[in-house]
C-alpha positions as CSV (number, residue, x, y, z in Angstrom):
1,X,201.9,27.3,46.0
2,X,204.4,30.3,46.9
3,X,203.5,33.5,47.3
4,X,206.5,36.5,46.7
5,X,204.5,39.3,48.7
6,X,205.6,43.0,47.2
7,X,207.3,45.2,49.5
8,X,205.5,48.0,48.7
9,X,207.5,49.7,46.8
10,X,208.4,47.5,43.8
11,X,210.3,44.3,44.8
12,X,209.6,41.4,46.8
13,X,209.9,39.7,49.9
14,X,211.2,36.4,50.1
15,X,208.5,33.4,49.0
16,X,206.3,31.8,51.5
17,X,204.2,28.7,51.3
18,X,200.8,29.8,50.9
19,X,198.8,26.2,49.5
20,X,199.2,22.4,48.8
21,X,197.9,20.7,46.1
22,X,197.4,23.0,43.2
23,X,198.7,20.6,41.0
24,X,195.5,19.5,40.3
25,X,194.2,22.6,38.7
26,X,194.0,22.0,35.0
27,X,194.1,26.4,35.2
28,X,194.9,29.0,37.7
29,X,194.3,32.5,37.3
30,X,193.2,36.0,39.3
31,X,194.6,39.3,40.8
32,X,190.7,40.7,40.9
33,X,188.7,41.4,44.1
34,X,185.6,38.8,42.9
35,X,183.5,38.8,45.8
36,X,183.5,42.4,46.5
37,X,185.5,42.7,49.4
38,X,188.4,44.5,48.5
39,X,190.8,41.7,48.3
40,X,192.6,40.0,45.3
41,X,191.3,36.3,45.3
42,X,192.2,33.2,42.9
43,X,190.3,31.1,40.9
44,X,190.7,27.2,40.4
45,X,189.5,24.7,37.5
46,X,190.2,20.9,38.0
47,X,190.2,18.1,36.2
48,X,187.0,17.5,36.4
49,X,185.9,20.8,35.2
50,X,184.5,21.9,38.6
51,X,185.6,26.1,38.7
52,X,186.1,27.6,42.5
53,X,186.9,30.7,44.3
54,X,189.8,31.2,46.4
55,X,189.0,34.2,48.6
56,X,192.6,36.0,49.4
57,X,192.5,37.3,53.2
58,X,194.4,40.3,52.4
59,X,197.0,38.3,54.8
60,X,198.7,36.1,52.3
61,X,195.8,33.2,53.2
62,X,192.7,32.4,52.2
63,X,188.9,32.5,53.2
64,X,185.9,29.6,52.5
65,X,186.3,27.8,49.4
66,X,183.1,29.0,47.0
67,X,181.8,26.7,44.1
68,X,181.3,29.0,41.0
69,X,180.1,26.4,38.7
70,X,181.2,22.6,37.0
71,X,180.9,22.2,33.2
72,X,184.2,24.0,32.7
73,X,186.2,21.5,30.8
74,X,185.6,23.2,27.4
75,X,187.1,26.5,28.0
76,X,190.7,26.8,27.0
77,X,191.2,29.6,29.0
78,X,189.1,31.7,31.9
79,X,189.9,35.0,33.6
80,X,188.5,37.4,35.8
81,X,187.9,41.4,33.9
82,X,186.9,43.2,36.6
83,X,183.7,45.0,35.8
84,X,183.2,44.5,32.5
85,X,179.9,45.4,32.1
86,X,179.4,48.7,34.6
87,X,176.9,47.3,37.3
88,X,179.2,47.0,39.9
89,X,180.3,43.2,40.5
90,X,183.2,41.8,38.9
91,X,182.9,39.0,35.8
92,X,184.4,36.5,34.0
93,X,185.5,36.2,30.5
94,X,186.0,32.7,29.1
95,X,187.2,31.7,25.5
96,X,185.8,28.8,24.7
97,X,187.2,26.1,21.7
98,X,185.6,27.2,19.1
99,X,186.5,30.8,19.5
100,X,184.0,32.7,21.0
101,X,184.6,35.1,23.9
102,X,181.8,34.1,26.4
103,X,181.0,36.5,29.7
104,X,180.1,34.9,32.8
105,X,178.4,38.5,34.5
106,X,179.3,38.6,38.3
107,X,176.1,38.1,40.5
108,X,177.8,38.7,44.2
109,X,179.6,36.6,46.6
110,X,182.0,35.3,44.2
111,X,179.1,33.9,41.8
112,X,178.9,34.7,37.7
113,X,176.0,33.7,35.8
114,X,176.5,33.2,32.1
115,X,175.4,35.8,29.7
116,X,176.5,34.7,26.3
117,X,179.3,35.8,23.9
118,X,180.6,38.8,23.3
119,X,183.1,38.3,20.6
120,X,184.3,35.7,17.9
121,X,187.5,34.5,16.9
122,X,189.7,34.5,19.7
123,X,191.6,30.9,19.0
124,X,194.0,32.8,17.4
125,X,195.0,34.4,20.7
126,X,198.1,32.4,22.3
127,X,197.0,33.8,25.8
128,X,194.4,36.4,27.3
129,X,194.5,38.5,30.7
130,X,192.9,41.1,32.0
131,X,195.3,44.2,33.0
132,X,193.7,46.1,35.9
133,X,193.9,46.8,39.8
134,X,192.1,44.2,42.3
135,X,191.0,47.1,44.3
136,X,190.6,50.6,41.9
137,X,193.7,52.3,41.0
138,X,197.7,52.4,42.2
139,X,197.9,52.0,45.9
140,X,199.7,54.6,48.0
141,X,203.5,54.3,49.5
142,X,203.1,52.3,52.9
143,X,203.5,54.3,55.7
144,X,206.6,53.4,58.1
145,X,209.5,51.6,57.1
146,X,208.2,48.6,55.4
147,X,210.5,44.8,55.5
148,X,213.6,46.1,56.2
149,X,215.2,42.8,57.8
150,X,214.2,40.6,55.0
151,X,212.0,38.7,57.9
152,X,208.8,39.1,57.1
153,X,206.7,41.6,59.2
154,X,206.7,45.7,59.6
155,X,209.9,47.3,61.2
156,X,210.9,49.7,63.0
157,X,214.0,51.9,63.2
158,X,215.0,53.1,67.1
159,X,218.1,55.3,67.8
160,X,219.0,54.8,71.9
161,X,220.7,57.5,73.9
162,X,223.9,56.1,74.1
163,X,223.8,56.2,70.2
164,X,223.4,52.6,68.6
165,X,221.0,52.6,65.5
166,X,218.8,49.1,65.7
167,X,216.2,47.5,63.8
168,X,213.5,45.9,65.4
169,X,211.8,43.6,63.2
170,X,208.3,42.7,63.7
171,X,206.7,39.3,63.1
172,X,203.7,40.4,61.0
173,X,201.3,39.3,63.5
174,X,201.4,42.4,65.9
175,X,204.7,41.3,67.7
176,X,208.7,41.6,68.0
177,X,210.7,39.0,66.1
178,X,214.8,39.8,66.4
179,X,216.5,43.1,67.1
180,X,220.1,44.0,64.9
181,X,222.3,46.5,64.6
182,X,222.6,48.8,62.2
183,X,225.3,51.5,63.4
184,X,226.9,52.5,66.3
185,X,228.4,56.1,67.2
186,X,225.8,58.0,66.4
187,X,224.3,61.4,67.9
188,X,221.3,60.3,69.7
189,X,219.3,63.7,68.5
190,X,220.0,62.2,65.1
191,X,216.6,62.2,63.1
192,X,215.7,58.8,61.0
193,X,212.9,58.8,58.6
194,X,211.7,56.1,56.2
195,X,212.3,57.8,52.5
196,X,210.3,54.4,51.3
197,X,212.0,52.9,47.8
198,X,213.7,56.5,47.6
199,X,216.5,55.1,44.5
200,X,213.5,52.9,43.1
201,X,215.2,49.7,43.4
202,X,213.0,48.1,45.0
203,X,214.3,47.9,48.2
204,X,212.7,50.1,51.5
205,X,215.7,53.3,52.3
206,X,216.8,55.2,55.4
207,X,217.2,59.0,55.8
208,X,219.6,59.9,58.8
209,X,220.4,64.0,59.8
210,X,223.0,64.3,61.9
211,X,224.3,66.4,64.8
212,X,226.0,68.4,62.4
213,X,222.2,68.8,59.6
214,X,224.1,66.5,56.8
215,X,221.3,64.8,55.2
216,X,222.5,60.5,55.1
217,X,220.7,58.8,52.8
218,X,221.2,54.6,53.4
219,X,220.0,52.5,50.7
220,X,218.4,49.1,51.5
221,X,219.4,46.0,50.8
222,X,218.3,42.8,48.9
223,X,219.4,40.8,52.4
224,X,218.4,43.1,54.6
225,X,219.5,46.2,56.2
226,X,221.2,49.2,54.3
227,X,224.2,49.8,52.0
228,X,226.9,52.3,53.5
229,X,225.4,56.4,53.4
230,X,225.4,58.7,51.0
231,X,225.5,62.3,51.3
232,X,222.8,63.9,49.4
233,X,222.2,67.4,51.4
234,X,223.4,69.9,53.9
235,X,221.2,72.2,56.1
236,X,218.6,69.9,57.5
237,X,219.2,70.2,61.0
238,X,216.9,73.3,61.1
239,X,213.6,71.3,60.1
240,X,211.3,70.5,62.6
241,X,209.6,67.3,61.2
242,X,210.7,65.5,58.5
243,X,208.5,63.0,56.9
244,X,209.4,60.8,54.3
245,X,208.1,57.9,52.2
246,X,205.1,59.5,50.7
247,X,204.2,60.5,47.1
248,X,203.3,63.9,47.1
249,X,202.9,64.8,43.8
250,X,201.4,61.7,42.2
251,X,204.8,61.0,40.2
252,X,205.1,57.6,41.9
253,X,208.1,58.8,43.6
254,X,208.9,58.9,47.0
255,X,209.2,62.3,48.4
256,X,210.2,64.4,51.5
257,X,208.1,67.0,53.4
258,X,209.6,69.0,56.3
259,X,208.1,71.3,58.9
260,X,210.2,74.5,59.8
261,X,210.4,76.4,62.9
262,X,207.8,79.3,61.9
263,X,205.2,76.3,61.2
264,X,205.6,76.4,56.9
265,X,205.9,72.6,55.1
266,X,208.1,72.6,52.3
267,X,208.5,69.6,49.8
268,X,211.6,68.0,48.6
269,X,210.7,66.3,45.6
270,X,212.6,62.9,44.9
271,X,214.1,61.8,41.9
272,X,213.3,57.9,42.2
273,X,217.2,58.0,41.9
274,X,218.4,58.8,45.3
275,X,218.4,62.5,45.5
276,X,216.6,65.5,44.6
277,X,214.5,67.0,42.3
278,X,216.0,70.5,40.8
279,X,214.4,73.8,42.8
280,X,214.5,72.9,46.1
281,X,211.9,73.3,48.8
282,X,208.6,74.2,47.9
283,X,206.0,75.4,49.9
284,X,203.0,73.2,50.3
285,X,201.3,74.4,53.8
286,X,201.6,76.1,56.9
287,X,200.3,76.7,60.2
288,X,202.6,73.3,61.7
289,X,203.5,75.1,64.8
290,X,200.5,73.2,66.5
291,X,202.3,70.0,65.9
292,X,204.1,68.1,68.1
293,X,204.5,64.9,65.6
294,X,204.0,64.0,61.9
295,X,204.3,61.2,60.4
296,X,203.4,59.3,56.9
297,X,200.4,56.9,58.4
298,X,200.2,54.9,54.3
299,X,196.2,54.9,53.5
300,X,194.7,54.9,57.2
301,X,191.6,55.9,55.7
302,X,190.9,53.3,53.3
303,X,190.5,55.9,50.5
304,X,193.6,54.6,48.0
305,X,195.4,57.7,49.0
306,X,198.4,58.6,51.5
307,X,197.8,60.2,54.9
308,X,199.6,62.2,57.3
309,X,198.5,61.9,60.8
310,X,199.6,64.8,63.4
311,X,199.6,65.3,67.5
312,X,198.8,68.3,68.1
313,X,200.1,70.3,71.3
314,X,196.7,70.3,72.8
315,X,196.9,66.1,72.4
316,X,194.5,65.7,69.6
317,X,195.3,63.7,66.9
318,X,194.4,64.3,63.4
319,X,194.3,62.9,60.3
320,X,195.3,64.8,57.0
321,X,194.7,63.2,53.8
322,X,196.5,63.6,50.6
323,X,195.4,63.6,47.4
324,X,198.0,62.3,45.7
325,X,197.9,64.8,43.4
326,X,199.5,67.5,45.0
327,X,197.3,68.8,47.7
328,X,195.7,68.0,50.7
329,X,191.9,66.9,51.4
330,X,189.7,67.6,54.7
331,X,191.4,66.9,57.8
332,X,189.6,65.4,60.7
333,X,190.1,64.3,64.1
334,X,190.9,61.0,65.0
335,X,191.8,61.2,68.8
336,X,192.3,62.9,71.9
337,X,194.1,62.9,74.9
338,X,197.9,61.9,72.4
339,X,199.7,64.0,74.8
340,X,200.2,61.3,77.8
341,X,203.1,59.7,75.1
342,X,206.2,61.0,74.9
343,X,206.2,59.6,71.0
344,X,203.8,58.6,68.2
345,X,204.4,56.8,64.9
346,X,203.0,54.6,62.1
347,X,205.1,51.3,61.2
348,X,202.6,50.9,58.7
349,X,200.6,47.8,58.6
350,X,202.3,46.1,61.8
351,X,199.5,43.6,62.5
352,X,199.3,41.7,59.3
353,X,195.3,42.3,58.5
354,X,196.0,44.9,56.0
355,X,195.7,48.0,57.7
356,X,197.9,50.6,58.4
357,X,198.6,51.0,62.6
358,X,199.7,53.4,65.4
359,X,202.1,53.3,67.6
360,X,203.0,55.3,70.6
361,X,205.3,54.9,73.7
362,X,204.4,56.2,76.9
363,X,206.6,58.1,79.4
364,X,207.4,54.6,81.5
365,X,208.1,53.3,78.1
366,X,205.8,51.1,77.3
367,X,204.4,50.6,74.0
368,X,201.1,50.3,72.7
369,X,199.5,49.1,69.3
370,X,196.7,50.6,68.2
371,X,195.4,48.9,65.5
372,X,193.9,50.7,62.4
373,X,190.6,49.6,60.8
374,X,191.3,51.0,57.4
375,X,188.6,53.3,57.6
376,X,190.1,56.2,59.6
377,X,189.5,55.2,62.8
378,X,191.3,53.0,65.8
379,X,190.8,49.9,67.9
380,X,191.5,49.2,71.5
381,X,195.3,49.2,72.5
382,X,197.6,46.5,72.5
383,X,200.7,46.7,74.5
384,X,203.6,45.6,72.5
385,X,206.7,46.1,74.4
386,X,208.6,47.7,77.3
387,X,211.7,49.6,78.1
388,X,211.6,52.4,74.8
389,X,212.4,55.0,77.4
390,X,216.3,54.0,76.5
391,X,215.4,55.0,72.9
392,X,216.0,58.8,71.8
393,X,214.7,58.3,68.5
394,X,211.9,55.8,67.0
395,X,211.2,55.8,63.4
């Protein structure tokens, strides 16, 4: 079995091995969170009519096999609903030969109990799914810049002072894999942001302002890397922070918020084509002169909504979610003492379990992980790497 894991934003990364052996499933089907925690998981019927559950890891593995029943043989075809009768658990729907549409009602831990039919005359259906979302809803825009490499694992995009724009891929496990080039003579006070799948082709996209506030939009690439720039604006040099990647408005679009120098936020509303919405910069919010950094941290919260996450000039770190419908929610405080780093960043989900991280680079230039737990909050530091003090810019 392969798995073609989505980028995030719409296409796919290249397919990796994931299982032996299915050939002996007689049927395969999923994309529902079964046993209720939050992950997509598969289910199996051999030959012998013996129906299990493959928890997914949320990794691209899988947990403890778990026997939902034998006597399956009889059912032509069986598939998961979600909750299909409102108490909470997921169920099964199963047609069975002579027609009848038979639910199996979800009990926990990846059990079902039957619970008779609930319909008639079904052989006449060639094939039967269920069409929902494994865990409630569209999922927010990752935060950071995704699989840019088309090496599996988070990136990140560095700028050094002498000017040389790099990749860095990571490994999906929390580490470095190879380092590459992507552009040489630039200004190293150059801004880079992630715009996420900004032309909606299904490929992760660069923003680059230059030294002279040109606004360089790069367009990824099905092998990896970007497609030679594009100029799609003038004036951006004056912004503050530019963050990019997120959708704002609930369009399912990527869009691009700024900070100016007297602390407003303005949005810049994509066109999922490459460029801009007509009208301009809108104001959203103000008061960003506390700010030191910004950046699109994906759902750190575990809500199914984007969040920005700030350093303030006082060093505390907050978190300010989004509600994807245009506004923002409560913001909170997620840390103190940010101000010992001379940078702070999300590459999004960087460790592989899931969960959008942190990372930050310390005046001797170290760097540290800190690993997200999807629910807001932090775990202890990991350091990941040395030597970023050569870096001007790290997106």
């Amino acid at each position: 079995m392969f798995l073609r894991a989505g980028n995030g934003f719409g296409g796919f990364q290249a397919p990796a091995r994931v299982g032996s052996g299915w050939h002996k499933m007689s049927q395969v089907s999923g994309g529902f969170d079964m046993n209720g925690d939050g992950r997509p998981d598969l289910m199996g019927r051999d030959a012998a009519g013996n129906l299990s559950l493959f928890p997914g890891d949320g990794r691209g593995g899988w947990g403890a096999k778990i026997a939902m029943g034998h006597g399956w043989t009889p059912m032509t075809s069986i598939f998961g609903v979600g909750d299909f009768d409102g108490d909470g658990k997921a169920d099964l729907l199963a047609h069975a030969a002579d027609g009848k549409l038979v639910l199996y009602r979800g009990i926990g831990g990846g059990r079902v109990t039957g619970a008779g039919a609930v319909g008639s005359g079904w052989a006449v259906m060639a094939g039967k799914s269920a069409v929902g979302s494994a865990v409630g809803g569209p999922r927010p825009f990752p935060g950071g810049f995704g699989n840019i490499d088309a090496v599996p694992g988070n990136d990140v995009v560095a700028v050094s002072t002498a000017g040389e724009a790099f990749i860095y891929g990571g490994n999906g496990v929390g580490k470095w894999g190879t380092r590459s080039t992507i552009a040489t003579g630039w200004n190293a006070e150059d801004k880079v942001l992630s715009l996420g799948d900004f032309n909606n082709d299904g490929y992760p996209d660069l923003g680059r302002i230059d030294d002279t506030g040109a606004f360089l939009f790069y367009a990824g690439t099905a092998g990896g890397g970007f497609a030679a720039p594009v100029q799609i604006g003038h004036g951006w040099g004056a912004f503050t922070r530019l963050i990019g990647g997120i959708d704002y408005d609930g369009d399912r679009l990527t869009d691009v918020v700024v900070t100016t120098t007297d602390g407003l936020m303005l949005l810049y509303r994509g066109n999922g084509r490459g460029g801009w919405m007509p009208g301009g910069g809108t104001q959203i919010s103000h008061g960003w002169t506390i700010t030191t950094d910004v950046f699109n941290a994906g759902d750190f919260d575990g809500d199914g909504r984007a969040d920005l996450i700030a350093r303030l000039t006082d060093g505390t770190l907050r978190m300010y979610p989004l509600t994807g419908m245009g506004s923002f929610g409560v913001a909170s405080q997620i840390g103190h003492g940010w101000d010992i780093f001379e940078s702070v960043l999300s590459p999004g989900d960087f460790d592989g379990d899931g969960k959008s991280d942190v990372l930050a680079v310390d005046a001797d230039g170290s760097m540290y992980l800190y690993p997200g737990t999807g629910s807001g909050k932090m775990l202890a530091r990991v350091k990941v790497g040395s030597g970023w003090t050569s870096m001007a810019t790290i997106g």
